[in-house]
C-alpha positions as CSV (number, residue, x, y, z in Angstrom):
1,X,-29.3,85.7,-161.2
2,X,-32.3,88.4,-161.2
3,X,-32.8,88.1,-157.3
4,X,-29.1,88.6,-156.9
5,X,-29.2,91.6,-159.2
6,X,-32.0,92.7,-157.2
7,X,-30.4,92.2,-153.7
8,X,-27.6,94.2,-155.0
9,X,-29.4,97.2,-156.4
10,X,-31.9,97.3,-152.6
11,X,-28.2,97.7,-151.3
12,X,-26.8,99.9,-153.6
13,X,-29.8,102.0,-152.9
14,X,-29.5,101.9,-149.2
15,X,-26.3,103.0,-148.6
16,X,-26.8,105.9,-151.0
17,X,-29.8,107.1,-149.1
18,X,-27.5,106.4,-145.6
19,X,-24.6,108.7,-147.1
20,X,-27.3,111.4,-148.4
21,X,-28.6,111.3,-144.2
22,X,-25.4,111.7,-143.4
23,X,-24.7,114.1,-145.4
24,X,-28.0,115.8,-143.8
25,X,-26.6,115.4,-140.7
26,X,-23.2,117.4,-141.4
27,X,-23.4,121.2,-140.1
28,X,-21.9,123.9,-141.2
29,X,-19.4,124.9,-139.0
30,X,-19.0,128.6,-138.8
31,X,-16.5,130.3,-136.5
32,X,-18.3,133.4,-134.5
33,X,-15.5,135.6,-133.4
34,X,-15.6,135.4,-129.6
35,X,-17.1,139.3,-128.3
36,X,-14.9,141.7,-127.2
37,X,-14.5,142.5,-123.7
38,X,-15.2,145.5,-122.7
39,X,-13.4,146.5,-119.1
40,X,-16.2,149.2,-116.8
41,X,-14.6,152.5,-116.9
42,X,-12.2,152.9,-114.0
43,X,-13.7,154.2,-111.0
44,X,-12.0,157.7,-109.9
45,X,-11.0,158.5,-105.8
46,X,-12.9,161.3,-104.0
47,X,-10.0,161.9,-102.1
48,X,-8.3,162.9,-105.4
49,X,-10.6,165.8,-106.3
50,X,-8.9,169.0,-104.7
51,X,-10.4,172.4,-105.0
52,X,-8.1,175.8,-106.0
53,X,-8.3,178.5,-103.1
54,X,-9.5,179.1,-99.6
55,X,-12.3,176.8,-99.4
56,X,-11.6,173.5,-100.1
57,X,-13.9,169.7,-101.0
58,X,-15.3,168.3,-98.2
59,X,-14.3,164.5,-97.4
60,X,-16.5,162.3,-98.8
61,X,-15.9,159.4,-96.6
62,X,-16.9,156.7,-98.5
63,X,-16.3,155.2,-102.2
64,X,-18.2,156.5,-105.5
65,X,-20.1,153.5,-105.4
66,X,-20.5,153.0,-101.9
67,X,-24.6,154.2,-101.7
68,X,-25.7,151.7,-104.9
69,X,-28.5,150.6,-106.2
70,X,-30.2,153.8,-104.0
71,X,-26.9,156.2,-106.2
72,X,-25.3,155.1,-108.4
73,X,-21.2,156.1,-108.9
74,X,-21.5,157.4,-112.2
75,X,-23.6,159.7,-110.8
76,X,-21.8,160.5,-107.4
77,X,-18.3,160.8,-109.5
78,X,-19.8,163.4,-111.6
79,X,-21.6,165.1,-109.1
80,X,-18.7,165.1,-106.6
81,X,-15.7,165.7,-108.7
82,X,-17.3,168.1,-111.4
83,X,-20.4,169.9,-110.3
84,X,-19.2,170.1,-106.7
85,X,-15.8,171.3,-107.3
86,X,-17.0,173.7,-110.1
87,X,-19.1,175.4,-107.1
88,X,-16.0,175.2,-104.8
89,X,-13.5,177.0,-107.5
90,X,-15.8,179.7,-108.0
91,X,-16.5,180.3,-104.6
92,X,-12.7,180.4,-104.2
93,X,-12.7,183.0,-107.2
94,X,-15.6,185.4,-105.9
95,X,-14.3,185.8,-102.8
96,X,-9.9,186.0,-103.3
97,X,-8.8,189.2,-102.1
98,X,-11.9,190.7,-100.3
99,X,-13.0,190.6,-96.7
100,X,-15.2,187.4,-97.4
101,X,-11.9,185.2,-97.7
102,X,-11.4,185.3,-93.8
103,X,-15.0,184.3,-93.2
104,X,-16.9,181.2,-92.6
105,X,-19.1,179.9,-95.3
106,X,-21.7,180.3,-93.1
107,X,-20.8,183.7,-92.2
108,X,-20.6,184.7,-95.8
109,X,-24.1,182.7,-96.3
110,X,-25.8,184.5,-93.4
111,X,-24.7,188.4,-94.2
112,X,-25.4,187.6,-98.4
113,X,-26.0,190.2,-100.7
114,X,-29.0,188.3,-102.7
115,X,-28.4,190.1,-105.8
116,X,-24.8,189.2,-106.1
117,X,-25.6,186.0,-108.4
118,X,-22.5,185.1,-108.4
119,X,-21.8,184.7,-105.0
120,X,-25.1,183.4,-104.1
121,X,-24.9,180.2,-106.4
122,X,-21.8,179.3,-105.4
123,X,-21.2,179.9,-101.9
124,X,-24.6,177.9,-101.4
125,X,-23.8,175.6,-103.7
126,X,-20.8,174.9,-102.0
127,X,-22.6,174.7,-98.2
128,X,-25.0,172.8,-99.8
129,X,-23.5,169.8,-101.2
130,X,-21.0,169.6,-97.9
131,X,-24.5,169.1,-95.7
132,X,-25.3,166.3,-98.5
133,X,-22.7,164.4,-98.7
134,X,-22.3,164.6,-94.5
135,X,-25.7,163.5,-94.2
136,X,-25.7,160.3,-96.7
137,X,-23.6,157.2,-95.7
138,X,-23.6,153.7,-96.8
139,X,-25.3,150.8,-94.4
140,X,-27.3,153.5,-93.7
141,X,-31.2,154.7,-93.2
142,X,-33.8,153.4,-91.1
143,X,-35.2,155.5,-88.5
144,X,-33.4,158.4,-85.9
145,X,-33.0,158.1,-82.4
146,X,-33.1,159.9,-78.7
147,X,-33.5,163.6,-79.0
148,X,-33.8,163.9,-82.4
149,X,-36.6,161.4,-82.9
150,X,-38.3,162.5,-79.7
151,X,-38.3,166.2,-81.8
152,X,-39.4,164.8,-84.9
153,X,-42.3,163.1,-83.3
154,X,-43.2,165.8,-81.3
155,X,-42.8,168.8,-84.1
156,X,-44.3,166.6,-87.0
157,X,-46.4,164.0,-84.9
158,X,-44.3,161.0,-86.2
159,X,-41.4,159.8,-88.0
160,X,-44.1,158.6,-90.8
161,X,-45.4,162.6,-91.0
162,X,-41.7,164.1,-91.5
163,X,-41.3,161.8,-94.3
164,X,-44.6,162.8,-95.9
165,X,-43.6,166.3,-95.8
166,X,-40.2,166.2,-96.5
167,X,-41.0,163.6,-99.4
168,X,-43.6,166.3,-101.0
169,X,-41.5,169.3,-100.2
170,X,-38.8,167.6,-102.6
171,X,-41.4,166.5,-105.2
172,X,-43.0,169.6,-105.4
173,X,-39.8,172.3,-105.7
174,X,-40.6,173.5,-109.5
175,X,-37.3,172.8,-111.3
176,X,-34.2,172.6,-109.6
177,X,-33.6,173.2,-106.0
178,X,-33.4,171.5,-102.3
179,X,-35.9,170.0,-99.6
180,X,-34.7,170.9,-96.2
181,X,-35.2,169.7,-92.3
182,X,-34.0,172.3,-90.2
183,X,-34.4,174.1,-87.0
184,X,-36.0,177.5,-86.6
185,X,-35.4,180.6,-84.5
186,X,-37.3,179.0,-81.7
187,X,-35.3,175.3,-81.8
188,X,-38.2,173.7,-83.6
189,X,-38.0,171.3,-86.6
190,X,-39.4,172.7,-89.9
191,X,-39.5,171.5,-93.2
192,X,-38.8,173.6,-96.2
193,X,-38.1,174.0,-100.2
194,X,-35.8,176.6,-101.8
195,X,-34.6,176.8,-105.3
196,X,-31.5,176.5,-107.3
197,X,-28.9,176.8,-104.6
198,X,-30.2,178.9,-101.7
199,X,-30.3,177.7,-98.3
200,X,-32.5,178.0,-95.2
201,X,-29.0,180.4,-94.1
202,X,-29.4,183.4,-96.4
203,X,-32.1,186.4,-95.9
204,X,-35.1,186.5,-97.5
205,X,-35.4,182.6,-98.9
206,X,-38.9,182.2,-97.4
207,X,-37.7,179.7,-94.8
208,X,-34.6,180.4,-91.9
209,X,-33.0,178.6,-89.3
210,X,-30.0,175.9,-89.5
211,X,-30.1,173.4,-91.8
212,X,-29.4,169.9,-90.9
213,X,-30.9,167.3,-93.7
214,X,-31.0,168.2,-97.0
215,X,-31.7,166.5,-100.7
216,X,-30.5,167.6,-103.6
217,X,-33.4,167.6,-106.4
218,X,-30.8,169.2,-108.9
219,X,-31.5,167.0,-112.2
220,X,-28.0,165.9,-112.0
221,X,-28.0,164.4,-108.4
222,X,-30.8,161.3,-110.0
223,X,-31.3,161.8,-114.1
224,X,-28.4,159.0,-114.9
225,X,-30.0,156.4,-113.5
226,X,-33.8,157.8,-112.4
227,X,-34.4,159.6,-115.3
228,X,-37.3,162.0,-115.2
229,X,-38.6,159.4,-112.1
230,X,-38.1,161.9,-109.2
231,X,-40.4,160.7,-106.3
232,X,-38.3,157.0,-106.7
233,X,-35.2,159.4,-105.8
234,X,-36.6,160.8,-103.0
235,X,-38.2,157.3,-101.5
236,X,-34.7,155.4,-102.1
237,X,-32.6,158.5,-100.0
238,X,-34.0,157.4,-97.2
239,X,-32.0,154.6,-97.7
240,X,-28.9,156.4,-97.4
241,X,-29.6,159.0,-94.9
242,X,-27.0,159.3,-92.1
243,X,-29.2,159.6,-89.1
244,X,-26.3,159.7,-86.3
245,X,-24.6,162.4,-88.3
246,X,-28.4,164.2,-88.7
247,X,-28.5,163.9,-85.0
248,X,-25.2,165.4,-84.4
249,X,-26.2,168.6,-87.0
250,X,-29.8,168.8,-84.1
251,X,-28.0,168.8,-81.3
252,X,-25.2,171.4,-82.1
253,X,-27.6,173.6,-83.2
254,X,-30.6,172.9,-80.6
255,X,-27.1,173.6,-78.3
256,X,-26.8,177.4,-79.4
């Protein structure tokens, strides 16, 4: 009777340890809200972004995001359809009802009054951005070729030199500004820097001729997504740069 006693109380205490280890085993079972999902703002159309007067946006030709991971759109959206337009508008405004409205921007560039502020920043900021956007293009960079490369090697030395120089002349322009190729008076390629928004066009910049590259080392053409990292800027452009439409800027204006 005592063995049987003590058979049952081995069980008894077996399955009470089982049911404790399966008690152990249990786990709490909270529910975790699923995340919300949060939809990418939508993407605005270039082709959207119209400009109030004579002078009006320059196509852009390809989508906002169309030059990533070298720009991103967030950037090319605000630079496009604020800052760009902004320029445009006021241009439109400075020049409505004088003899400047019937001229060419590059007219108006050329014969500038340097100490008409007003006119200065936003005619050239206008010209400017149209050569930028003209000479970017998705699929794009690599090297030039025929006439152009055959000038670039012969006023520079090599393609590797331009790069050098135009790659320092961006760098190096204190605060905002531009880095230029360009020809000169005597249909050579030069390489330049001018500040804020002047142009290789107006008198009296320190460099002249016709401008046919350009970069744009404004903070707002790379802080978004290069921050205060402006030599990665200028390396990753030459991702971007439109060297058939470069060529096409040489030879019309080697043609003159």
């Amino acid at each position: 009777m005592k063995n049987v006693k003590m058979i049952f109380s081995a069980l008894v205490l077996v399955a009470s340890m089982q049911s404790c280890k399966e008690k152990s085993d249990l786990q709490e079972v909270v529910e975790v809200p699923e995340a919300e999902k949060t939809e990418a703002p939508a993407m605005g159309n270039p082709d959207d972004v119209k400009a109030e007067g004579k002078f009006q946006m320059v196509k852009l030709g390809y989508a906002y995001n169309a030059l990533e991971p070298y720009i991103d759109a967030k950037t090319m959206e605000t630079h496009y359809s604020k800052h760009h337009v902004g320029y445009t508008n006021k241009l439109n405004k400075a020049v409505a009802g004088t003899p400047l409205e019937s001229k060419t921007i590059e007219e108006i560039l050329k014969g500038m009054d340097m100490e008409n502020k007003n006119l200065r920043n936003n005619a050239g900021g206008y010209y400017n951005h149209n050569l930028y956007w003209e000479v970017m293009a998705p699929n794009a960079g690599g090297e030039p070729k025929g006439p152009l490369a055959e000038a670039i090697n012969r006023d520079f030395g090599s393609f590797d030199s331009f790069k050098e120089k135009f790659s320092d002349a961006a760098a190096t322009q204190f605060g905002s500004g531009w880095a230029w190729l360009y020809v000169d008076a005597n249909g050579k390629l030069a390489v330049g820097q001018t500040p804020n928004q002047d142009n290789p066009l107006m008198p009296n910049v320190g460099i002249s001729g016709t401008p046919i590259l350009a970069i744009d080392v404004w903070e707002h053409a790379y802080y978004l997504h290069y921050q205060n990292k402006r030599p990665d800027y200028i390396s990753n452009f030459y991702n971007v740069i439109n060297w058939d439409a470069v060529a096409k800027k040489f030879d019309a204006a080697t043609a003159k």
